[in-house]
N, C-alpha and C positions, 0 to 999 in steps of 0.2 A: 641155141642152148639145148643139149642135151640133159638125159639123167645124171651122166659119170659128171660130165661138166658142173652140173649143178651139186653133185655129192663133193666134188673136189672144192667149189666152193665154201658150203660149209663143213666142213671135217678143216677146213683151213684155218677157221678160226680155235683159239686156244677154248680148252677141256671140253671137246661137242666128243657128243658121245652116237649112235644112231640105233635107234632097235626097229624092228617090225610091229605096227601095233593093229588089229581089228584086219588079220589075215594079207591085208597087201597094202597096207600104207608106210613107208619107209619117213622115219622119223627124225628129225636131227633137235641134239636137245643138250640146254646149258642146265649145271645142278638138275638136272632130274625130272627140269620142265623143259616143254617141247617150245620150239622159236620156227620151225621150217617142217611144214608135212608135205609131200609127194602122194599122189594117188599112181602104185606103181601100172594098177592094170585097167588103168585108164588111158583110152586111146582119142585123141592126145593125152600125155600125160599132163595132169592140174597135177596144182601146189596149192596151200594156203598158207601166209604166214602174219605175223601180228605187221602193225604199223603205227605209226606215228596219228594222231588226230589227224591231221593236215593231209597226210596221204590216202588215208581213210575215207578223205573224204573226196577225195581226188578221182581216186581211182574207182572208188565205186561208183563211179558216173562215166568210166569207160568201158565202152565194149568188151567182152571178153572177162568180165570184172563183176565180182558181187561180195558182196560182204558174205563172212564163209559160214556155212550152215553150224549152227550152236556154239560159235566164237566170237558169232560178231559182236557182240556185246563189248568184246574184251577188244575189240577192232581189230580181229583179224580180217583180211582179204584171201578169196579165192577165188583163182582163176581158171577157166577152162583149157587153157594150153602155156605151158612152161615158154613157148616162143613169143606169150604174147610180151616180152620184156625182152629188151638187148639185153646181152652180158655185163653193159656199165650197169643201167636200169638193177637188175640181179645181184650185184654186188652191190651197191649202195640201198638194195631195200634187203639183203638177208643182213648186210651188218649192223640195221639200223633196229632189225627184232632179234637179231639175238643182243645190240645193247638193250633192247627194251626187255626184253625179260631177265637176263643178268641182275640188272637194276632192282628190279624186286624179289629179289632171292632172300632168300636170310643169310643175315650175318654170320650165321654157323657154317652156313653150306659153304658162303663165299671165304671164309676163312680155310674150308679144307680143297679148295680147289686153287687157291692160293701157295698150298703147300706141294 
């Protein structure tokens, strides 16, 4: 897995939006909240993104793997290399946080991204 791979990822799912946030972390984001961060100029490149309890708890006990510095509350994970996950792996955990943040949007937001 690449970056482009991984942007084509999420920009694939419907209304992701992506901005640059805190000079080089490449962001993908539903209504306004972020679901997928990249560290661009991090070499390897890390991501951190939310998770399920379950995987949370999973993955934090694999190598390569730690709950992500001032998220982890909210259970995100970050990883120190984007290859430490196949491309199934990658798709079934970017689609499983941006359902998870989707989820908790407001009713407003999610009614204008509806339209």
């Amino acid at each position: 897995m690449n970056i482009e791979e991984l942007r084509k990822l999420c920009t694939s799912l419907p209304d992701v939006t992506e901005d640059i946030k805190w000079e080089n972390h490449l962001c993908f984001n539903i209504g306004g909240k972020m679901f997928c961060i990249l560290g661009l100029d991090q070499v390897p490149v890390t991501a951190s993104f939310k998770t399920s309890d379950e995987d949370f708890t999973l993955l934090s006990t694999r190598e390569g793997f730690r709950p992500a510095p001032y998220l982890a509350r909210y259970k995100w994970i970050h990883t120190s290399d984007i290859n430490n996950l196949s491309t199934k792996d990658w798709k079934k955990l970017i689609s499983e946080s941006y359902r998870l943040i989707k989820s908790k949007l407001p009713k407003k937001i999610l009614i204008t991204l509806e339209n």
